[in-house]
TORTORLUM-357600 format. One line per 5 residues: number of its first residue (from 1); their letters; for each residue x, y, z of C-alpha. Coordinates in Angstrom, 1 decimal, padded with zeros to 4 digits. Layout:
! residues N
NUM	a	X:Y:Z; ...
END
This chain:
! residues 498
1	xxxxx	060.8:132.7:065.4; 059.1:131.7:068.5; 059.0:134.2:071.4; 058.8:133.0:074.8; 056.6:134.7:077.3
6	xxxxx	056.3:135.3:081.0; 053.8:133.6:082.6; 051.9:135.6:084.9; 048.2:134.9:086.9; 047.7:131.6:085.3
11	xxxxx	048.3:132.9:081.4; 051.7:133.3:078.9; 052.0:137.3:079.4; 054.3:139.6:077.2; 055.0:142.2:079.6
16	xxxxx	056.1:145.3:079.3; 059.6:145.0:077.9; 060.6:145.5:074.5; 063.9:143.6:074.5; 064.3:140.2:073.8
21	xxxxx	067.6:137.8:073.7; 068.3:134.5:071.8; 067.5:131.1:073.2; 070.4:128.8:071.5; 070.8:125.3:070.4
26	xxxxx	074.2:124.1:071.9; 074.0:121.2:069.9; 073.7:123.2:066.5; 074.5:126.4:067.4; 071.5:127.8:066.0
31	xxxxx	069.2:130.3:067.5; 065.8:128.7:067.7; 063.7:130.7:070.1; 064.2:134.7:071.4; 062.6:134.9:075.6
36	xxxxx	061.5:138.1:076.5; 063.5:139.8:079.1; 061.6:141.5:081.8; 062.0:144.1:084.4; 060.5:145.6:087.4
41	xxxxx	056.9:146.7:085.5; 056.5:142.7:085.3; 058.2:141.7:088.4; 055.7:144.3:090.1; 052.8:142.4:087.9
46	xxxxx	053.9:139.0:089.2; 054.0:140.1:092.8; 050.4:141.5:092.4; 049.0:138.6:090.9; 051.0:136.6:093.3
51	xxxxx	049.9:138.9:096.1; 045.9:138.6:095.3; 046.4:134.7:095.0; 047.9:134.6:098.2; 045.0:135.9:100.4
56	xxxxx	043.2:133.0:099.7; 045.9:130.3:099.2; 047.1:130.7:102.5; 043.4:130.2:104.0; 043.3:126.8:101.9
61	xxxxx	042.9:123.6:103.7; 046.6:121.2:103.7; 044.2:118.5:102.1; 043.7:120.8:099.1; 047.4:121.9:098.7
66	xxxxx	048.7:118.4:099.4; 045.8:117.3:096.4; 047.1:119.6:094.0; 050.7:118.0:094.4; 049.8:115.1:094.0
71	xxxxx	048.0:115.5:090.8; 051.3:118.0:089.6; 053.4:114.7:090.6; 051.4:112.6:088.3; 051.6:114.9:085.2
76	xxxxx	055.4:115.5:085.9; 055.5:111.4:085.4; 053.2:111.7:082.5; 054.7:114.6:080.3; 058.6:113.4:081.3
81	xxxxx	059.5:112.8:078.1; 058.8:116.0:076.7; 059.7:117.9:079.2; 063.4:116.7:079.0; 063.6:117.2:075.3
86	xxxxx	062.7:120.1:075.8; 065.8:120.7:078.7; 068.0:119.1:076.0; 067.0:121.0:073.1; 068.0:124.2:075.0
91	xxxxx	070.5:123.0:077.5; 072.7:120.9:075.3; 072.3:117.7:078.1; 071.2:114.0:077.3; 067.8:113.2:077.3
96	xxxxx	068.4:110.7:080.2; 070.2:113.2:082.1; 067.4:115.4:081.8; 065.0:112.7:082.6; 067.3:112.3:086.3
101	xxxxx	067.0:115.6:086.4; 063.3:115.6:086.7; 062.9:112.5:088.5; 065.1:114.2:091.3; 062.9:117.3:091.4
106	xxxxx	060.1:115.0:091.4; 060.9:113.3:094.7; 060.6:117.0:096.5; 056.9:116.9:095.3; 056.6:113.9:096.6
111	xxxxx	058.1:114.8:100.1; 055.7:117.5:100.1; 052.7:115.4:099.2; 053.3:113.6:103.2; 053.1:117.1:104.7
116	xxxxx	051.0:116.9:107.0; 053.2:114.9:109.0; 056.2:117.5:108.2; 053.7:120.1:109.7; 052.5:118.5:112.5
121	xxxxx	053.2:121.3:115.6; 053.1:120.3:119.5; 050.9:120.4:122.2; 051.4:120.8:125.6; 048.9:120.7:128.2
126	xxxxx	049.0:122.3:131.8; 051.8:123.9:131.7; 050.6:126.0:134.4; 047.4:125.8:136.3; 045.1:125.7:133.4
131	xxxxx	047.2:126.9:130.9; 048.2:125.1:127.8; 050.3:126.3:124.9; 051.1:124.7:121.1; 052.5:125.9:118.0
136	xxxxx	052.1:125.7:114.3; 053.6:127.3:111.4; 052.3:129.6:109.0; 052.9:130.7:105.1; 055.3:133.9:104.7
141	xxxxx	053.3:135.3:102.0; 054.5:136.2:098.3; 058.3:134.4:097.8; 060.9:134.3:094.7; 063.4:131.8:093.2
146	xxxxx	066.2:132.7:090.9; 067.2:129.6:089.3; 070.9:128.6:086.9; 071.0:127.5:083.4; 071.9:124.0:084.8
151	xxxxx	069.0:122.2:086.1; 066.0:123.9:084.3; 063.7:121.5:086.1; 065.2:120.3:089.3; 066.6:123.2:091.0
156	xxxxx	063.0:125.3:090.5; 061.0:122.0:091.6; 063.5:122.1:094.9; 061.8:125.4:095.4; 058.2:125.9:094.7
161	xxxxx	056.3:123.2:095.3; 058.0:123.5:098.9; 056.7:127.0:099.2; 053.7:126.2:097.5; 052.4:123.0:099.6
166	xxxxx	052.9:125.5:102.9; 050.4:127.9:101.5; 052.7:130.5:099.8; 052.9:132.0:096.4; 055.5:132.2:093.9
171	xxxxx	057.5:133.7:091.2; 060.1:132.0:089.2; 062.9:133.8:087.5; 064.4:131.3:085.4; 068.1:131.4:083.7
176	xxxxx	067.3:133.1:080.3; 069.4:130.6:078.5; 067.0:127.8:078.9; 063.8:129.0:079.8; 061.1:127.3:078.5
181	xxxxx	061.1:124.5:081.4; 059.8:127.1:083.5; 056.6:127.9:081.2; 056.0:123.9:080.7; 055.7:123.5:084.6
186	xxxxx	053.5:126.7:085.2; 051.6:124.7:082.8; 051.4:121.7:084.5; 050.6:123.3:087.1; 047.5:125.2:086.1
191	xxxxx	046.1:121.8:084.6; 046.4:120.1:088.3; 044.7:122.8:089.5; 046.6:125.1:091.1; 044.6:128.8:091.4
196	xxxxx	046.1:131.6:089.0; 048.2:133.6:090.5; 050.0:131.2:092.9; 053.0:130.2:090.4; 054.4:132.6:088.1
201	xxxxx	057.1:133.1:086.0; 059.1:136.3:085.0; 061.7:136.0:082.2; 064.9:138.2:082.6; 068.2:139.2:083.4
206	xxxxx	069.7:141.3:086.2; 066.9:144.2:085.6; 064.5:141.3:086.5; 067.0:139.8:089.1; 067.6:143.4:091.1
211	xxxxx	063.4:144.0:091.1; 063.3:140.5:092.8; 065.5:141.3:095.6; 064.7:144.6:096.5; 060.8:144.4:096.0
216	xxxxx	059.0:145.2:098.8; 056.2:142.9:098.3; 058.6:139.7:097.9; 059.0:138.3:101.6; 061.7:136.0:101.2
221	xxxxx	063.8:134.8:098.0; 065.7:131.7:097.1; 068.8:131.7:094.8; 071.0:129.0:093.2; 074.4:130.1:091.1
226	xxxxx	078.2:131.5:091.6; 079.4:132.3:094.5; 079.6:136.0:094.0; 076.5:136.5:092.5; 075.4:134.3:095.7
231	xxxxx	076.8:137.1:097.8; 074.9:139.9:096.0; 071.8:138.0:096.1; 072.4:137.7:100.1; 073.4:141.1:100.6
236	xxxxx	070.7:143.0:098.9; 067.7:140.9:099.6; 068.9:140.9:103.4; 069.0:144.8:103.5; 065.5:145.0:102.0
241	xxxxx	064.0:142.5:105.0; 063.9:139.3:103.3; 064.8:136.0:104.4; 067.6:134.6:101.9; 068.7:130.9:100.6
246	xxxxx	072.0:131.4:098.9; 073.7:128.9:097.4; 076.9:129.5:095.7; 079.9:127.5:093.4; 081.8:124.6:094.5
251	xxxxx	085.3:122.6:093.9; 084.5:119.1:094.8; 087.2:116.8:095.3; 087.0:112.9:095.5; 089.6:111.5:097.4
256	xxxxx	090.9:107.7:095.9; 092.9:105.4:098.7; 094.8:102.3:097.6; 092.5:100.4:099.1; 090.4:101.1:096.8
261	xxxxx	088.6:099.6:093.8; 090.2:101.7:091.5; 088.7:100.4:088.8; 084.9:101.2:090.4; 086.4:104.4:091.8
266	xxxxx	087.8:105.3:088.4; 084.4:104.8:086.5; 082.4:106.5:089.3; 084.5:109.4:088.8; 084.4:109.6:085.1
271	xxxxx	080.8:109.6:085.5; 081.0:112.3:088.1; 083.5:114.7:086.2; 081.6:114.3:082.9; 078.2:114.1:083.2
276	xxxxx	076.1:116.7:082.0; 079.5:118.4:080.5; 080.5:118.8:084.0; 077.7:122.2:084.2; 076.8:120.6:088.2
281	xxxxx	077.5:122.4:091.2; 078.1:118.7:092.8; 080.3:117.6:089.6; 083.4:116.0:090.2; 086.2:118.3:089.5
286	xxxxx	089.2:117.2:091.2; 090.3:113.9:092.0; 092.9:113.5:094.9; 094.8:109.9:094.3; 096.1:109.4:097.4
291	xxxxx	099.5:107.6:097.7; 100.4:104.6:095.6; 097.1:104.9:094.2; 097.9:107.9:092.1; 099.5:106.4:088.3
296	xxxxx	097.0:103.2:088.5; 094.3:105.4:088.8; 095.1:107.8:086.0; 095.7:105.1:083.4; 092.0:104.1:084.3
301	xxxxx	090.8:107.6:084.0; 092.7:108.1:080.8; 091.2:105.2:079.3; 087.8:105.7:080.5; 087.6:109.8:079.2
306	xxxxx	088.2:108.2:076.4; 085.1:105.7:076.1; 083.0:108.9:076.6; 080.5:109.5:073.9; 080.4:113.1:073.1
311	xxxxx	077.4:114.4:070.8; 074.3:115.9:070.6; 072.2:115.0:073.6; 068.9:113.6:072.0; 071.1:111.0:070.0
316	xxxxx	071.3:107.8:071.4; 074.5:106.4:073.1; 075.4:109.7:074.1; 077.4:110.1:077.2; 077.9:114.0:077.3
321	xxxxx	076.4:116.9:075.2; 077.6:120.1:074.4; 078.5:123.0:076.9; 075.4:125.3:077.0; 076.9:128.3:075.2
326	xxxxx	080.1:129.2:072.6; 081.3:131.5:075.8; 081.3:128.7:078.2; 082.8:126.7:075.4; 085.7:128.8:074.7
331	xxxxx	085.9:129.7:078.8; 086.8:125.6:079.2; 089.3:125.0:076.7; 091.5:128.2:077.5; 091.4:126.8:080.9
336	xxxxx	092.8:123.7:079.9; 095.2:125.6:077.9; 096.3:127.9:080.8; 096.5:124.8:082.8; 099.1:123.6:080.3
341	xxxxx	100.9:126.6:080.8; 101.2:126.6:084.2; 102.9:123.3:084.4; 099.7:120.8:084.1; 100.2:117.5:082.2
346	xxxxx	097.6:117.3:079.7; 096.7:113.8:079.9; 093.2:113.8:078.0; 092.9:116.8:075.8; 089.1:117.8:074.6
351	xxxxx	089.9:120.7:073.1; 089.0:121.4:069.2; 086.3:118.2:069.3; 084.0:118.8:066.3; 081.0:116.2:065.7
356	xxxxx	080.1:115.5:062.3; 076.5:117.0:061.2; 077.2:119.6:064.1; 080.3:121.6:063.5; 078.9:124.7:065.0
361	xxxxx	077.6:122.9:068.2; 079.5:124.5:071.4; 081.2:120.9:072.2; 084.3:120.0:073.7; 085.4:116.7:074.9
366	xxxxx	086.4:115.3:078.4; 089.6:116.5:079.7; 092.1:115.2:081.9; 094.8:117.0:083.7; 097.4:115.5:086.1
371	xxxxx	100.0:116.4:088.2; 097.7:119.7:089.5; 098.4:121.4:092.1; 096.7:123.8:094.4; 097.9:127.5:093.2
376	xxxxx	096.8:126.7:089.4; 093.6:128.4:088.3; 092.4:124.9:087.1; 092.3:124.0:091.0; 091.0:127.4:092.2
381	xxxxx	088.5:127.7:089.8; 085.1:126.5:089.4; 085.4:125.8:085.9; 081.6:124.0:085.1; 083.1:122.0:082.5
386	xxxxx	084.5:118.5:081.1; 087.7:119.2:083.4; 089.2:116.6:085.3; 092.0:118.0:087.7; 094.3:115.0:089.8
391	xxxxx	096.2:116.4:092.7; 098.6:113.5:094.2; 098.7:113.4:098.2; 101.0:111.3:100.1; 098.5:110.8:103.0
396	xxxxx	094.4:110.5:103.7; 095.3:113.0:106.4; 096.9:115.2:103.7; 094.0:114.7:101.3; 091.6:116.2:104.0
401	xxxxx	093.8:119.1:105.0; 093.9:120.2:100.8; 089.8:120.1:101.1; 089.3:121.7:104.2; 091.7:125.1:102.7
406	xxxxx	089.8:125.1:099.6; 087.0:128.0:100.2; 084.3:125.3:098.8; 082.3:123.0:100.6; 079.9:122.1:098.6
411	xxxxx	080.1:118.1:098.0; 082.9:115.6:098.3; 083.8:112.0:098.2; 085.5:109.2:099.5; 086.6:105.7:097.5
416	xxxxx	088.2:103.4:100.1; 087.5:100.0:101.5; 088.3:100.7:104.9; 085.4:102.0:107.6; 088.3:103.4:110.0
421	xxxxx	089.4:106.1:106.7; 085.3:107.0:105.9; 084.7:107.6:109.6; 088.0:109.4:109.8; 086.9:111.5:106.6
426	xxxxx	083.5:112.2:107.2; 084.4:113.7:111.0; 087.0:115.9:109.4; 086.0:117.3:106.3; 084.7:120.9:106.6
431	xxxxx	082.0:120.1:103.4; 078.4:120.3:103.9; 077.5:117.0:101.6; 079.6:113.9:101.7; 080.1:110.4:099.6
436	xxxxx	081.6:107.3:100.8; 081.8:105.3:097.5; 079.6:107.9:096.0; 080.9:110.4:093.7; 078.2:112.8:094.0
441	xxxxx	075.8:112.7:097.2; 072.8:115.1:096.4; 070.9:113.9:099.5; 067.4:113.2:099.1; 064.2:115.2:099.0
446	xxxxx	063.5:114.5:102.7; 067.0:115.7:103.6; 068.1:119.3:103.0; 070.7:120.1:100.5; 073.7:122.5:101.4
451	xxxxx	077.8:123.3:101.3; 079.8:125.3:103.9; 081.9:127.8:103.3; 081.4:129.7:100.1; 079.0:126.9:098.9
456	xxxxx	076.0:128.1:101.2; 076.0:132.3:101.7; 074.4:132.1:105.0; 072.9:129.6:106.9; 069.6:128.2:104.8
461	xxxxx	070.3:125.1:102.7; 067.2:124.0:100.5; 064.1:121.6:100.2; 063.5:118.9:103.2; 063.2:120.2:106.2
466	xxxxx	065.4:123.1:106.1; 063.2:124.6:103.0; 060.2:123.6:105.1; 061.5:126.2:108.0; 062.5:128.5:105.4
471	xxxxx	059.4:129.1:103.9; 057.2:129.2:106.9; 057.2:131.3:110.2; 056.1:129.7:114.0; 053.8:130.9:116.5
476	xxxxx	053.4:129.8:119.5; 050.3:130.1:121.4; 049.5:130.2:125.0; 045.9:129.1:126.3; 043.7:129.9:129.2
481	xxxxx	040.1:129.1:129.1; 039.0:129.6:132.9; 035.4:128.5:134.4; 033.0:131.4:134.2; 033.2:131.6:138.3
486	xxxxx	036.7:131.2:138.6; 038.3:134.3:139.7; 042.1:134.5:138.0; 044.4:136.7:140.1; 046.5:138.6:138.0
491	xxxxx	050.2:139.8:138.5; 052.7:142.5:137.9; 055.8:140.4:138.7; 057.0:138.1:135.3; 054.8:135.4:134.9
496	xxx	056.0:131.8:135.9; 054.8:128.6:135.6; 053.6:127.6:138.7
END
């Protein structure tokens, strides 16, 4: 049985733990690997290691950071193929979803690669007699990420080559479910030259996740999960001095007019609601059919959740894989069966799907549930599964008022034909990330990505510019160089610029 190790100053490292816990096949079932799960001895190991690295990473020039990126970039393109079997072996998602997955993380290296314009500070000259002053931003020092079980590649590489390319160091603390993504990089790394020290990864649960946050040698630390854990990331890292990236759960809703093409809308959707098993924070989990546009557009999701090819994710022609655990399994089919309970019409019904060859894979099929409405726990709930809620509105207006009371504001969308109901949507909606025709709008790398409300726990969404501010610090410097002769009168009252 293959163990799998931290990865610590530029070597796999066992640390100091004892304790291990199974990595799973979600297409099987089986156990195939055990990940060592560390603690605060090899958190305090990482931050030293990270700590040394730093004093000389931070003194590199941008030309050398911005080098190493680009050579990381090109070995992400070359080992893509079995970087996303390996995702799917231990997630449970398609190989082409895991291939997306890294070609979206990619594009942040790329972003990072043109940083010397991103970091370009100001000058301004003679601001007072002789006096000058500019600014420039500098690297915080050692940072963190804690990363979900969803996107094994993409949510880490929205992180660390971001604090990387601006002259930090980091350590990784990867979901223990699917953790060997996280070695595979640090390898990558290492081989496009990147010192020891400046990326590591510890392996670990909450022992792992509480040395993190309240370590005093960790400046700042970036998180990406549930809402409440979210909040406990926020609060304790805050009250030991670090700066925080929270980001929390979601509910996104795409809103269907009558004017719309409900037959693009309706396969859009689909796509959206059951991609990747529905495990995305920007998954579409609630579809509002507004007006006459409501039993059309069912029939068309009811047909289409039923095209979906369920099975295991490195076969080809599959849509959707398994969930990534028997818990999360069984956690999404008694919510479809409390949502029956409470009064839902079970349209679709995945429960109880077995695939042949892998009857003890952690699979259940796409479901579809109509005639939802807003105080059933399939509405209020972020259930990160195949689960396809339809709440009926009577009005656009309506539609917007049901988003905006939901506590999530992570993503939404928009099918309609007409510019007067988009611009009308996109003013209104309180949701951080919207699509017009687009079921789910993760904005590119040179844009920031972030909800409102209990999507984002604080006020730092991640990677473009935002992550850029996040993981540096400004100074701004004020200049005199007077003649050797000149005499320079100086002044007890506040200076001015005159």
């Amino acid at each position: 049985m293959t163990t799998i190790p931290h990865w610590i100053n530029g070597s796999p490292a066992q640390g100091t733990a004892t304790a291990t816990q199974p990595v799973f096949n979600p297409a099987t079932g089986t156990e195939q690997a055990r990940v060592v799960l560390g603690g605060a001895a090899d958190v305090d190991a990482a931050v030293q290691a990270a700590a040394a690295a730093f004093e000389t990473w931070q003194d590199s020039s941008l030309s050398q950071r911005v080098q190493v990126m680009f050579a990381f970039r090109q070995l992400l393109v070359e080992h893509e193929e079995e970087l996303a079997r390996i995702i799917s072996a231990e997630h449970g998602k398609t190989v082409d979803d895991a291939r997306g997955e890294i070609t979206r993380g990619r594009e942040v290296v790329e972003y990072v690669c043109g940083l010397g314009d991103v970091l370009k500070g100001s000058f301004s000259d003679q601001v007072s007699r002789g006096i000058d002053v500019h600014n420039f931003r500098q690297p915080l020092g050692v940072v963190a990420g804690i990363t979900p079980f969803n996107f094994p590649a993409m949510v880490p590489l929205w992180m660390h080559p971001v604090a990387i390319a601006t002259g930090n160091t980091f350590i990784l603390k990867p979901s223990e479910r699917d953790p060997s993504a996280a070695n595979f990089v640090a390898a990558l790394y290492q081989k496009a030259g990147l010192p020891d020290g400046v990326f590591n990864v510890v392996h670990g649960g909450k022992e792992a996740v509480d040395a993190i946050l309240t370590h005093p040698g960790i400046e700042a630390v970036s998180f990406v999960g549930s809402t409440p854990i979210a909040k406990y990331v926020h609060e304790q890292a805050t009250s030991h001095g670090k700066r925080v990236q929270a980001l929390g759960g979601a509910k996104n809703h795409a809103v269907v007019l009558p004017d719309a093409d409900l037959e693009f809308a309706a396969d859009h959707i689909t796509a959206g609601a059951y991609g990747s098993a529905g495990e995305r924070c920007m998954a579409v989990s609630v579809a509002v059919a507004v007006g006459d546009a409501a039993d059309a557009l069912v029939e068309i999701l009811t047909r289409k959740a039923g095209e979906v090819q369920v099975g295991p994710g490195d076969a080809p022609g599959t849509d959707m894989g398994p969930l990534v655990t028997k818990a999360a399994q069984e956690r999404v089919e008694n919510a479809v069966g409390t949502a029956a309970v409470q009064g839902a019409t079970v349209v679709v019904d995945g429960r109880g799907l077995k695939i042949e060859g892998h009857e003890n894979g952690f699979f259940t099929g796409p479901s579809l549930l109509d005639h939802v409405t807003t105080d059933m726990d399939a509405y209020q709930e972020e259930l990160f599964g195949p689960v396809l809620a339809v709440v009926r509105a009577d009005t656009l207006d309506q539609a917007i008022d049901l988003i905006n009371a939901n506590p999530y504001g992570n993503g939404t969308a928009l099918f309609t034909a007409s510019g007067e109901a988009a611009r009308r949507f996109q003013r209104r909606i309180k949701v951080g990330m919207i699509g017009i025709n687009v079921p789910v709008p993760v904005p590119m790398s040179y844009y920031s990505f972030g909800g409102w409300k209990d999507s984002l726990i604080g006020d730092s969404p991640i990677h473009g510019p935002e992550g850029i501010r996040f993981y540096t610090r400004p100074k701004v410097v004020t200049t005199r160089w007077p003649q050797p002769k000149q005499q320079v009168t100086a002044g007890f009252t506040f200076p001015t610029s005159s």
